[in-house]
C-alpha positions as CSV (number, residue, x, y, z in Angstrom):
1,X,-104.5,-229.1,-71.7
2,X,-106.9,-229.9,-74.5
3,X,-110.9,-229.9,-73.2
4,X,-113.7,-230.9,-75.0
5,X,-116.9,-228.2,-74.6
6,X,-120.4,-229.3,-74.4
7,X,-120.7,-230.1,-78.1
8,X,-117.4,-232.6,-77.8
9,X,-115.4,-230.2,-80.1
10,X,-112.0,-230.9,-79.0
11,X,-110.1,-227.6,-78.4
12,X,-106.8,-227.2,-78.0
13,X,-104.4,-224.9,-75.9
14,X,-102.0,-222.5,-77.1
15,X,-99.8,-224.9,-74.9
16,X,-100.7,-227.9,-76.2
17,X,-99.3,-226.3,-79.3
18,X,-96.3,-225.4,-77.9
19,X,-95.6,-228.2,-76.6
20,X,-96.1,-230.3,-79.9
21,X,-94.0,-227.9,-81.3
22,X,-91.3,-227.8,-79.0
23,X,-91.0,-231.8,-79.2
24,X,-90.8,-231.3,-82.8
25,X,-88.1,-228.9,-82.7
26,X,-86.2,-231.2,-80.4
27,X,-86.6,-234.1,-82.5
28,X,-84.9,-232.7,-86.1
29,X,-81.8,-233.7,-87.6
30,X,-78.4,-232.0,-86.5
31,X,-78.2,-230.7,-90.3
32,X,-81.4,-229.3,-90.6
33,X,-80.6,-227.3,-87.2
34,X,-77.6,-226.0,-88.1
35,X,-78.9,-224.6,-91.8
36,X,-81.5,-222.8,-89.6
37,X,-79.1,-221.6,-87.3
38,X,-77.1,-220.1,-90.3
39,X,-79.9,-218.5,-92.0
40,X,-81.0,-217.0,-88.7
41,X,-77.3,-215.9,-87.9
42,X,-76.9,-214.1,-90.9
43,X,-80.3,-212.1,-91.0
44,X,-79.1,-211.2,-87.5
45,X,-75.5,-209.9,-89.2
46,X,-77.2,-208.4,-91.9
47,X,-79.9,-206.4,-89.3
48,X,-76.2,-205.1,-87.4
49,X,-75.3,-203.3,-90.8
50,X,-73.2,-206.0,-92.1
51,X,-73.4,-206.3,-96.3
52,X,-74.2,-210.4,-96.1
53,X,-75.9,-209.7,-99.3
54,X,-73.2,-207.6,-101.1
55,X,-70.9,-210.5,-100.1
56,X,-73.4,-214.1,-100.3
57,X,-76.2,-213.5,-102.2
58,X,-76.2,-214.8,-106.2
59,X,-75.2,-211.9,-108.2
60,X,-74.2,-212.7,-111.9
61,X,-71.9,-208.9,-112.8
62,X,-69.9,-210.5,-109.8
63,X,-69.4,-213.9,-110.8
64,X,-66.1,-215.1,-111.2
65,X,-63.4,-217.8,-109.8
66,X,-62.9,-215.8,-106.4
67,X,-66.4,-215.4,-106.0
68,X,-67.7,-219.1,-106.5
69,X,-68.6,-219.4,-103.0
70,X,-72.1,-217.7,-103.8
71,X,-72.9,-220.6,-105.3
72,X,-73.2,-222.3,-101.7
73,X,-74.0,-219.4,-99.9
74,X,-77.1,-217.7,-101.3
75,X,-80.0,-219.6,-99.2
76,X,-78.8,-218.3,-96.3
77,X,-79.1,-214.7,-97.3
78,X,-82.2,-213.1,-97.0
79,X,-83.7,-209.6,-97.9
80,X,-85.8,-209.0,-94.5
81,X,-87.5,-210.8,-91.6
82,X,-90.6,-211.9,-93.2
83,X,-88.5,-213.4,-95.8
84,X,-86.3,-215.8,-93.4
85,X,-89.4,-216.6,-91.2
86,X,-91.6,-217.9,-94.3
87,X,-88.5,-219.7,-96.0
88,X,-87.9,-221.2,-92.8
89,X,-90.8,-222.5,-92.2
90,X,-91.3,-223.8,-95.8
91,X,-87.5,-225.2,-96.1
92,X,-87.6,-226.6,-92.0
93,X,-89.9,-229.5,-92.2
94,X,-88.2,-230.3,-96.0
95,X,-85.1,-230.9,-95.1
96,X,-86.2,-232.7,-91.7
97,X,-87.5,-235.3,-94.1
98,X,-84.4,-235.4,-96.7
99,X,-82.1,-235.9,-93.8
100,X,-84.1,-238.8,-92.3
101,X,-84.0,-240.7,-95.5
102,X,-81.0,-239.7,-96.9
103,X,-78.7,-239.7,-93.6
104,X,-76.8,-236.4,-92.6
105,X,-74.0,-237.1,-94.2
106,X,-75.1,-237.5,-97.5
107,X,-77.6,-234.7,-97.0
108,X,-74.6,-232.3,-96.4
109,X,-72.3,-233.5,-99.8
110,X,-75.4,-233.0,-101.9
111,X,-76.4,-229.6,-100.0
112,X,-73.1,-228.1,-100.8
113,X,-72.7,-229.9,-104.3
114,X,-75.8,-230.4,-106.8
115,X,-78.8,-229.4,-104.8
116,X,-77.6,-226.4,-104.2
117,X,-75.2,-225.1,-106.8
118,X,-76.5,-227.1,-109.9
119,X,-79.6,-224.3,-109.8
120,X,-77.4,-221.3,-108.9
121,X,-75.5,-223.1,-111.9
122,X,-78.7,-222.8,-114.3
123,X,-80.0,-219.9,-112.7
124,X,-76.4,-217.9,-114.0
125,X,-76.4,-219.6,-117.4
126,X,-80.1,-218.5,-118.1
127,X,-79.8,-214.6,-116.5
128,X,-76.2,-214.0,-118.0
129,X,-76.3,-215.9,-121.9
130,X,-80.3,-216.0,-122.2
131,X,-81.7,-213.3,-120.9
132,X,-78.9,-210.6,-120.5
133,X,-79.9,-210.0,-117.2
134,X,-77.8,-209.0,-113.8
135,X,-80.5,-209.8,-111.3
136,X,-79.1,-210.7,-108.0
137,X,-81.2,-213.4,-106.0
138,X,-81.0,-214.5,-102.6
139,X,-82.9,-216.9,-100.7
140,X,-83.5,-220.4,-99.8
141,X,-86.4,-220.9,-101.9
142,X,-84.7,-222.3,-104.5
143,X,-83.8,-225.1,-102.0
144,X,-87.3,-225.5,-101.1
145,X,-88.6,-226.3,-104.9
146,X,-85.5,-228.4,-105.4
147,X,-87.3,-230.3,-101.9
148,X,-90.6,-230.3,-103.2
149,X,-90.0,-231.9,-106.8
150,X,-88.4,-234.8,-104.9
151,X,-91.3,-235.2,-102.7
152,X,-94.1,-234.8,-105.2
153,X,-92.1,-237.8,-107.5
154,X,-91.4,-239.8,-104.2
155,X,-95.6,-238.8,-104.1
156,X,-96.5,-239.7,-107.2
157,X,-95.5,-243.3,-106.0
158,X,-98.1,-243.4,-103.7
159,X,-100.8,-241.4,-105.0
160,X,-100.5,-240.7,-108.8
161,X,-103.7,-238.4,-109.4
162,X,-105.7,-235.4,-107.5
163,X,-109.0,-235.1,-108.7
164,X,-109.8,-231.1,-109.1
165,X,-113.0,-230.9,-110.9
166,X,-113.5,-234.0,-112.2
167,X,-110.2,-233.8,-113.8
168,X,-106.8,-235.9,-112.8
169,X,-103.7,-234.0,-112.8
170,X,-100.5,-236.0,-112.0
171,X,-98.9,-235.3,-108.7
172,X,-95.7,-234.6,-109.5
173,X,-96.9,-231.2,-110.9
174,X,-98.1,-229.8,-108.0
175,X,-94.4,-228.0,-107.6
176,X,-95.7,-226.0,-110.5
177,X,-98.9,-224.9,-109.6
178,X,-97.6,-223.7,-106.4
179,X,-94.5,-222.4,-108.5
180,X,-97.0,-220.1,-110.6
181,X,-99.1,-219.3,-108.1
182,X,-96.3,-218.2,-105.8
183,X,-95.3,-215.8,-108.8
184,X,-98.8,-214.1,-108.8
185,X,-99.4,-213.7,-105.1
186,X,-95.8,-212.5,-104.9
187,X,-94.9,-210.5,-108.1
188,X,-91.4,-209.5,-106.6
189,X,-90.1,-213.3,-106.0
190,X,-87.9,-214.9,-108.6
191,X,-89.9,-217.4,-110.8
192,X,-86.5,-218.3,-112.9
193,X,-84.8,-218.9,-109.5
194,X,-87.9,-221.4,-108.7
195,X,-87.8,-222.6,-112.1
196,X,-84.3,-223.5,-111.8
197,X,-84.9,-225.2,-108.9
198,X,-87.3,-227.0,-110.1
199,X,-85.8,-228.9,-112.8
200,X,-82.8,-229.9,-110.9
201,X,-85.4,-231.2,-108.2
202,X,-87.0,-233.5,-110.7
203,X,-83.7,-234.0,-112.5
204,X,-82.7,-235.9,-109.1
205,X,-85.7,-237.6,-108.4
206,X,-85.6,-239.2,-111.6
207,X,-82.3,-240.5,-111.0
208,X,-80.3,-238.5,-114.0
209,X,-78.2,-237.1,-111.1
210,X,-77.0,-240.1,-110.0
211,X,-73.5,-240.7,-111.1
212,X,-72.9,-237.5,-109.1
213,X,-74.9,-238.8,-105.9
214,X,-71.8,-239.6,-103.5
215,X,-71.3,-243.2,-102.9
216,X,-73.0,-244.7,-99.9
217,X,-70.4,-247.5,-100.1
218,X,-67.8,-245.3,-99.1
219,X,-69.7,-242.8,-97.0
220,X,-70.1,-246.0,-95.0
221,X,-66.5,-246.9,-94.6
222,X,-66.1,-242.9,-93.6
223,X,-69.0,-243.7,-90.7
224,X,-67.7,-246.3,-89.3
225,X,-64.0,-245.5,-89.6
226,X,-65.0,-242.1,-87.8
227,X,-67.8,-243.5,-85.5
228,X,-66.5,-242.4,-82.0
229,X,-66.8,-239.2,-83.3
230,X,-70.5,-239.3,-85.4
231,X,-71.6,-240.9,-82.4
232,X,-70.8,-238.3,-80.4
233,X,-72.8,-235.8,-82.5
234,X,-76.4,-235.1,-81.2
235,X,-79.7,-236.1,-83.4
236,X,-77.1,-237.5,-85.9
237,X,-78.8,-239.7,-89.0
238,X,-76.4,-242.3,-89.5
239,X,-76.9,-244.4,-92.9
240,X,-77.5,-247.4,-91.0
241,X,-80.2,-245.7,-89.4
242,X,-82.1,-244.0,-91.6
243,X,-86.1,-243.9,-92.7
244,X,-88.6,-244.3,-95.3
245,X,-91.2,-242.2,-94.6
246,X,-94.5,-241.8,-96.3
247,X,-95.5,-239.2,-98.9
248,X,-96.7,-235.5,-98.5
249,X,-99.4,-234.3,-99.0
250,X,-99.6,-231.4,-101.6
251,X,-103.1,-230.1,-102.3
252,X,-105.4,-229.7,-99.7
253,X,-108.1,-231.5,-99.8
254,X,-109.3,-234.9,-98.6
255,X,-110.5,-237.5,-101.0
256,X,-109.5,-235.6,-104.1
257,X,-106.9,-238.3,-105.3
258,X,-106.9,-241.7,-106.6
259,X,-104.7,-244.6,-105.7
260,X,-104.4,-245.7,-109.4
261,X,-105.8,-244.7,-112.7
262,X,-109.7,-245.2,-112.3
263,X,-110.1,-246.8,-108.5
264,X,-111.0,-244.2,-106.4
265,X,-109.8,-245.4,-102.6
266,X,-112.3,-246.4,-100.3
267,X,-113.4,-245.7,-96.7
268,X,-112.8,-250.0,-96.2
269,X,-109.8,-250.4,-98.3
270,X,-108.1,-247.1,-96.3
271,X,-108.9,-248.7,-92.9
272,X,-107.4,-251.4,-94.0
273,X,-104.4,-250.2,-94.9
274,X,-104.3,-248.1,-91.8
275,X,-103.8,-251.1,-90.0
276,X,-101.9,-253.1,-91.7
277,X,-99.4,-250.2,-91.6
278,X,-98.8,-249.8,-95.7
279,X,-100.1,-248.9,-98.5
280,X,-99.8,-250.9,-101.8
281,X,-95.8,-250.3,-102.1
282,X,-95.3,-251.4,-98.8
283,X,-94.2,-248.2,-97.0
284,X,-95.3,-246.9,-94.1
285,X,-98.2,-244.6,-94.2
286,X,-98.4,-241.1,-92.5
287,X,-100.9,-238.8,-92.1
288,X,-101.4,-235.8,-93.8
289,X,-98.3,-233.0,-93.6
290,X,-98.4,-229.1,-94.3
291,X,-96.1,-227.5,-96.4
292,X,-94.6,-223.7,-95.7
293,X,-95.1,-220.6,-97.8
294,X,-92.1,-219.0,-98.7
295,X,-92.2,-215.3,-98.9
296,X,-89.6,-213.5,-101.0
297,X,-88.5,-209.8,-101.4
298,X,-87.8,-207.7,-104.4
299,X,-84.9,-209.6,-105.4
300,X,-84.7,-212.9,-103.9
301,X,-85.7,-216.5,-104.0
């Protein structure tokens, strides 16, 4: 139980911790459990001697039409325990998010089409014609800056500037700062791989995806046709169902941003918002959300 010591610090329990993290864990999407049962099934093969790399990860000298399912399969692969565990945590909380707003239907055709294989797509194109490279990459980083550049433009909605120094610098970058710093605190991650996800991140967010998003018309018709089976499925996001949350936040630190060019938000005006339950747009506000590290091996993403 929490207990508050002489001073009226609040301190809290390892089991209080536990617990909130236990009732988060029981509350995510049925998509976002299964990709983290996947990624934690194959480290598992891969730690009984089985080659998941050799036969999943993204390796461009072995590209060709029988081996297309790489594409698909290369975030689940990873090069070592610490690896899964921090792109778990980073990719977990994500794609909890993406499936609540999106549904888990459409979650899973844009997982296995563009969000997925559009950077493995780049990623091979730049290596193979551009750089003359064979670099194999494995990882579900990739996935995770594809996550974060929707975010930080669904961000920049809400809060368009941080203030660092008495300087703005637009939201939507933030993917890149943590991008480049990621590739100085760990030298042996990919930075193309990032890169590549990346751009198609942003590329969707801005909306130049969008004749290849599938249509919610017919995934509809495919819900309710099938509904005594979706039903059925535990922690399932139905379209009809789905949420808007509130925006992340990417740099931390507290009253660094402003709400629009040259208004710095007050103490007042945040209250007030805080009650009412929106800010400016009208969507719901949340508090403030942490965002994973993702650590990568030698040659992974």
């Amino acid at each position: 139980m929490s207990s508050s010591n002489p001073r009226g610090a609040v301190v809290v329990s390892p089991h209080d911790i536990w617990k909130k993290l236990e009732a988060y864990l029981l509350r995510l999407p049925v998509l976002t459990r299964i990709v983290m049962l996947l990624i934690a099934a194959f480290h598992f093969a891969a730690t009984f001697g089985l080659p998941m790399a050799e036969y999943f990860a993204l390796s461009p000298g072995k590209m060709d039409l029988g081996q297309m399912h790489r594409l698909n399969t290369y975030p689940l692969v990873h090069l070592g325990l610490l690896h899964a565990i921090f792109n778990l945590l980073a990719l977990t909380p994500l794609l909890e998010r993406f499936e609540r707003e999106c549904g888990t239907l459409k979650t899973l055709l844009l997982i296995l089409g563009p969000l997925v294989t559009f950077p493995g797509f780049l990623y091979l194109g730049i290596e193979m014609f551009l750089l003359n490279g064979n670099t194999t990459v494995a990882g579900a980083s990739a996935l995770v800056f594809t996550l974060m550049a929707i975010e930080s433009v669904k961000t920049y909605g809400f809060q368009p500037y941080y203030i660092i120094a008495g300087y703005e610098f637009p939201s939507y970058f933030t993917p890149v700062f943590w991008m480049v710093l990621m590739a100085f605190l760990m030298p042996g991650s990919s930075l193309l791989g990032h890169f590549c996800g990346l751009v198609i991140g942003y590329a969707y967010a801005c909306r130049y995806l969008r004749l290849l998003e599938p249509s919610e018309w017919l995934m509809g018709k495919v819900e309710q046709k099938l509904s005594f089976i979706f039903s059925r499925v535990p922690h399932y996001v139905a379209l009809d169902r789905r949420a808007e949350l509130g925006y992340w936040e990417f740099m931390p630190m507290a009253g660094s941003f402003r709400s629009a060019r040259g208004a710095v938000p007050t103490a007042a005006a945040a209250q007030s918002d805080m009650e009412d339950g929106q800010d400016r747009t009208g969507q719901d506000r949340t508090g403030q959300d942490r965002i994973g590290w993702d650590r990568t091996g030698q040659v992974s993403i």
